[in-house]
MMTF fields as JSON, N, C-alpha, C and O atoms, coordinates in Angstrom:
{
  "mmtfVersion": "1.0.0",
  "mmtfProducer": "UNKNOWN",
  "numBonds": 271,
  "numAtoms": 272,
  "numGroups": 68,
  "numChains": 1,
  "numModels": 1,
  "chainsPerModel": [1],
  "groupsPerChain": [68],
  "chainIdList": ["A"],
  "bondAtomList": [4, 2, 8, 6, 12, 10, 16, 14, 20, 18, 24, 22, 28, 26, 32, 30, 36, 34, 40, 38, 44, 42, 48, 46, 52, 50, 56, 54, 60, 58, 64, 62, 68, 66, 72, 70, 76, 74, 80, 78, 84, 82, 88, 86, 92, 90, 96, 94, 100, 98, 104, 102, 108, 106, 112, 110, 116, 114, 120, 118, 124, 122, 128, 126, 132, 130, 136, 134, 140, 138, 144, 142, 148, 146, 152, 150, 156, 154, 160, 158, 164, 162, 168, 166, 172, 170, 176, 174, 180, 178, 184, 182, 188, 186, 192, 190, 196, 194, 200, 198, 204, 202, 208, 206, 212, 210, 216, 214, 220, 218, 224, 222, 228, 226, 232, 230, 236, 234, 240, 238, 244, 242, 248, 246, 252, 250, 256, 254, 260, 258, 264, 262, 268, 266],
  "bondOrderList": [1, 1, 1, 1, 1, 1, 1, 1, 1, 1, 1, 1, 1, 1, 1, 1, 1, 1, 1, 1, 1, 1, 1, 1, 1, 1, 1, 1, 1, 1, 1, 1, 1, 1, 1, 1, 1, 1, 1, 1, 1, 1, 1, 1, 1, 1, 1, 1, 1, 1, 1, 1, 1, 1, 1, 1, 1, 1, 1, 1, 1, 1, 1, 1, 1, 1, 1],
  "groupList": [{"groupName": "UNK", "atomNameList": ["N", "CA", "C", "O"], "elementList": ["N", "C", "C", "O"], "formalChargeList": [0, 0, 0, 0], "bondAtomList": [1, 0, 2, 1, 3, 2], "bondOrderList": [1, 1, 2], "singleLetterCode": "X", "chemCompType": "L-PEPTIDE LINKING"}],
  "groupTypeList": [0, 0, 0, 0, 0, 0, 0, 0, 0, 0, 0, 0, 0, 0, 0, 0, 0, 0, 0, 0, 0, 0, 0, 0, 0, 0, 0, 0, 0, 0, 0, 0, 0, 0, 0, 0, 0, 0, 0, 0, 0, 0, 0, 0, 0, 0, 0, 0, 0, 0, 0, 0, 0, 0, 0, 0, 0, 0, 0, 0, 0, 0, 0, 0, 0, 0, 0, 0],
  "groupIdList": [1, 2, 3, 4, 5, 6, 7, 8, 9, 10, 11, 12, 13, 14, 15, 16, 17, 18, 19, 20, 21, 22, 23, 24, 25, 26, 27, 28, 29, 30, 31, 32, 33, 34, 35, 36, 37, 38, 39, 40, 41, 42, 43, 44, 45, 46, 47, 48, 49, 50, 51, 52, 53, 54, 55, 56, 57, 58, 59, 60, 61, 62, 63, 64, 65, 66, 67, 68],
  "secStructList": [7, 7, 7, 7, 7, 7, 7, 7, 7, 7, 7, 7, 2, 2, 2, 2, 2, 2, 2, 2, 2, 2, 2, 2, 2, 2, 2, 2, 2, 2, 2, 2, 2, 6, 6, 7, 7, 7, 5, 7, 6, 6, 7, 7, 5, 6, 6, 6, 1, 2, 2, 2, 2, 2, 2, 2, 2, 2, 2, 2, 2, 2, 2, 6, 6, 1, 7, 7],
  "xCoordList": [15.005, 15.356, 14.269, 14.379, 13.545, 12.426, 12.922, 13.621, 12.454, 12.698, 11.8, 10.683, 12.453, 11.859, 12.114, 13.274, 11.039, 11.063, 10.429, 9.436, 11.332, 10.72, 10.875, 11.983, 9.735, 8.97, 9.463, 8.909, 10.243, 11.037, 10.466, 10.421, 10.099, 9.428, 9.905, 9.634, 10.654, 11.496, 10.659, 10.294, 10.575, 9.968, 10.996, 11.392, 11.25, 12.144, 12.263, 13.018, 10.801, 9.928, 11.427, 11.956, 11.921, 12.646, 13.972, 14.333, 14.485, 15.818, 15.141, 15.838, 13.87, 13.532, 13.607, 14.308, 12.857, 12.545, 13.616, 13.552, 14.821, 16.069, 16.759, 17.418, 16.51, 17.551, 16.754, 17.351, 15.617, 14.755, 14.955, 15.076, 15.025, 15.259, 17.268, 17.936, 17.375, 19.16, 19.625, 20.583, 18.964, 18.599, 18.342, 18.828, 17.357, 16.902, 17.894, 17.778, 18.822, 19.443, 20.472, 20.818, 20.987, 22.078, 21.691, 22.241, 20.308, 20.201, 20.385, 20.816, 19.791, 19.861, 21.077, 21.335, 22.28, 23.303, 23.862, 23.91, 24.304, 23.852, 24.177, 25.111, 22.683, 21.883, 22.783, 23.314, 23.261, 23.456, 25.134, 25.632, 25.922, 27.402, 27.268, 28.19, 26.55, 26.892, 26.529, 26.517, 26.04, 26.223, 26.737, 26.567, 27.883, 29.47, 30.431, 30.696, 30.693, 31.948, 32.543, 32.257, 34.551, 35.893, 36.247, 36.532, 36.64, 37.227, 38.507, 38.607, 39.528, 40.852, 40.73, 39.697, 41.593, 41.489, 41.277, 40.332, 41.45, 41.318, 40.008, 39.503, 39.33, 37.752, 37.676, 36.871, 39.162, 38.995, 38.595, 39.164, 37.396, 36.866, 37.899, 38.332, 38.36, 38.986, 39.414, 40.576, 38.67, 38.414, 38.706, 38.803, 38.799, 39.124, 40.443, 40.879, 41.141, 43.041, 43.7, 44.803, 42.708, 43.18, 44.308, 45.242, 43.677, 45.327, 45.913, 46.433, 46.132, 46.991, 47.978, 49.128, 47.714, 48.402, 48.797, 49.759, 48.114, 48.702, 50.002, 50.935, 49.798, 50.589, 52.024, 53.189, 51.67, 53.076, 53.892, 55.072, 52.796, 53.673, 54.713, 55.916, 54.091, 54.176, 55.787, 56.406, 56.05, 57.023, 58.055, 59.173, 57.622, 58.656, 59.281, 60.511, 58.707, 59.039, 60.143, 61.123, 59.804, 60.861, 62.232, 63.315, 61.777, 63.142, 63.84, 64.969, 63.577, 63.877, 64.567, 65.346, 64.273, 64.68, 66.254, 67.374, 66.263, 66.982, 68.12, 69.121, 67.97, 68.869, 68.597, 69.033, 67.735, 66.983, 66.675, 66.248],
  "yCoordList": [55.346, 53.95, 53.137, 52.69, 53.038, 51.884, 49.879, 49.281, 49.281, 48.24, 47.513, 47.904, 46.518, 45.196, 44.01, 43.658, 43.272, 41.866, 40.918, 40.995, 39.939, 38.548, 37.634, 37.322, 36.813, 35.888, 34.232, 33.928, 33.72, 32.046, 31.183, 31.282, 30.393, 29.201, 27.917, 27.667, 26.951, 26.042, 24.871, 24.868, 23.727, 22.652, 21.235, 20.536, 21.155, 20.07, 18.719, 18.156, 18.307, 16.881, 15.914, 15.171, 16.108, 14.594, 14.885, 13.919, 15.876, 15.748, 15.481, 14.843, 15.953, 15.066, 13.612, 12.789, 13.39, 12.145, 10.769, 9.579, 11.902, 11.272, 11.089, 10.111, 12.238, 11.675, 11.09, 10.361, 11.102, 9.543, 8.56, 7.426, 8.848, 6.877, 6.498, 5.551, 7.414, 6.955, 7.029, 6.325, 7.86, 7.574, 5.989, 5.451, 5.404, 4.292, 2.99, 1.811, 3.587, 2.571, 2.583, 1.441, 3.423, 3.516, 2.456, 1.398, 3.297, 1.803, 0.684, 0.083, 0.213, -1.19, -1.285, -1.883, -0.952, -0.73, -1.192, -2.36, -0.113, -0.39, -1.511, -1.954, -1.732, -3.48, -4.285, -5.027, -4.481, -5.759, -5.481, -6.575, -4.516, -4.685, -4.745, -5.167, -4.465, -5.121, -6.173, -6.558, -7.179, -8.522, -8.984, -10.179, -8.609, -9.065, -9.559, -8.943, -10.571, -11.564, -11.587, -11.861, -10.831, -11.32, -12.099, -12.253, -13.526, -14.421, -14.899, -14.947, -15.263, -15.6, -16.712, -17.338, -17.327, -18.532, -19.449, -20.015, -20.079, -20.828, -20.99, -21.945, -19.757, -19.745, -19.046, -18.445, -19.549, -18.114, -16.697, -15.736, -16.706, -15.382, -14.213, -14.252, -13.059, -12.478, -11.642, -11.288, -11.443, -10.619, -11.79, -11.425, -13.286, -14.424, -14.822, -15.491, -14.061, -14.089, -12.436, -11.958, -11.883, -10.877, -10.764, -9.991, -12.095, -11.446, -12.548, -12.675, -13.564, -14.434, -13.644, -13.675, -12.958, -11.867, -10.498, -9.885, -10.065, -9.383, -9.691, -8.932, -11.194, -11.56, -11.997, -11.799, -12.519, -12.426, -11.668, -11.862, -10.256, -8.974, -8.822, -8.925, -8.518, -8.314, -9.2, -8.782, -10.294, -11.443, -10.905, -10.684, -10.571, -10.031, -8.775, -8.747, -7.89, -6.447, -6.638, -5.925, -7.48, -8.27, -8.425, -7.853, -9.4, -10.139, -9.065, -9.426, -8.057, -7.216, -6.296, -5.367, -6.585, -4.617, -6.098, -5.618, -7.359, -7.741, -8.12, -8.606, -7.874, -8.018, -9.394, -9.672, -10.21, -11.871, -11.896, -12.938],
  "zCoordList": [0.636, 0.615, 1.317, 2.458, 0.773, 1.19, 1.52, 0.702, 2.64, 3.145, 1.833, 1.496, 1.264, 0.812, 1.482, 1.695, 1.883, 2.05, 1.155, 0.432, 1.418, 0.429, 0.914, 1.351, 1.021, 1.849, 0.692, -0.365, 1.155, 0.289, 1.465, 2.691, 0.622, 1.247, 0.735, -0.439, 1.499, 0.747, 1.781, 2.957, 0.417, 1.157, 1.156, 0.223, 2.784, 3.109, 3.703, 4.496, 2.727, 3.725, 3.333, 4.161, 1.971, 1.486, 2.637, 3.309, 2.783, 3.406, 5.025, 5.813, 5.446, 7.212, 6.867, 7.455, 5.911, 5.795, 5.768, 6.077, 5.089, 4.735, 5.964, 6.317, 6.627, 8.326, 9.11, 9.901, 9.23, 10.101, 9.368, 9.831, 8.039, 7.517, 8.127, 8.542, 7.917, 7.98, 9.688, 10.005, 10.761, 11.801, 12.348, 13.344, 11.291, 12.014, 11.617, 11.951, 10.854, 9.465, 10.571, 10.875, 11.175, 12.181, 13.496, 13.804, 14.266, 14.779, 15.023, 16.007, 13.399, 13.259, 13.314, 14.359, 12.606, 12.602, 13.829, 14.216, 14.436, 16.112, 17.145, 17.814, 16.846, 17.671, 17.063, 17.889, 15.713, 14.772, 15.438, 15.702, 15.703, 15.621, 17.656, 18.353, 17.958, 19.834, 19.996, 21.165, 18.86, 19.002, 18.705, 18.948, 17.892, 16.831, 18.276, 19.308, 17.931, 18.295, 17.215, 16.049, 18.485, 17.694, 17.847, 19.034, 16.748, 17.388, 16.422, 15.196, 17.593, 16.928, 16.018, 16.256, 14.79, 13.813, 14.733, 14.182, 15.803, 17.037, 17.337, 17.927, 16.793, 17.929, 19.385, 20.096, 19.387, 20.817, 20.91, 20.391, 21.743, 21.86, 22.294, 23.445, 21.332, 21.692, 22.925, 23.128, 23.493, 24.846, 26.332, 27.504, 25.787, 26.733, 27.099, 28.036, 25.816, 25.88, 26.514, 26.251, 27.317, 27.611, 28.821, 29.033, 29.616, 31.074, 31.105, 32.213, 30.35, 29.388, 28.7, 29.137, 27.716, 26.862, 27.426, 26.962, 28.342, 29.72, 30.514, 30.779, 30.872, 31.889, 30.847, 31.194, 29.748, 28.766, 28.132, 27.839, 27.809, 27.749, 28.757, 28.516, 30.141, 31.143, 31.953, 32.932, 31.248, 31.497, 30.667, 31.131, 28.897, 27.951, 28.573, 28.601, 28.999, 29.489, 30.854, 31.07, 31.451, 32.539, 31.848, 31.977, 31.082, 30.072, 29.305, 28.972, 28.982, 27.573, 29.179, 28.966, 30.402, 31.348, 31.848, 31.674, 32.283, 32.402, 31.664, 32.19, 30.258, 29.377, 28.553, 27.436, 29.42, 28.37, 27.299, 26.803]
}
């Protein structure tokens, strides 16, 4: 029983090429959505109604344990 080897040589420039382009596509990606503002139909910046909407949960959960 004699050993054979065979020597395959596969060339994989398009699929590197393909994850540095889609790499950088993410990026941009990225940069462009950590500058996204939510804002309510109002214009209110979403993240500005936070302990407003805190403190009114917070009042309902009162009302709803007292029976209000």
């Amino acid at each position: 029983m004699g050993n054979k080897q065979m020597n395959i040589n596969v060339e994989n420039d398009d699929v590197v090429n393909a994850i540095g382009e889609l790499r950088n596509d993410i990026r941009i990606m990225s940069d462009t959505m950590s500058k996204m503002q939510v804002v309510m139909d109002t214009g209110t910046l979403v993240g500005t109604i936070v302990r407003p909407m805190d403190s009114a949960l917070g009042q309902l959960s009162v009302y709803k344990k007292r029976g209000i």
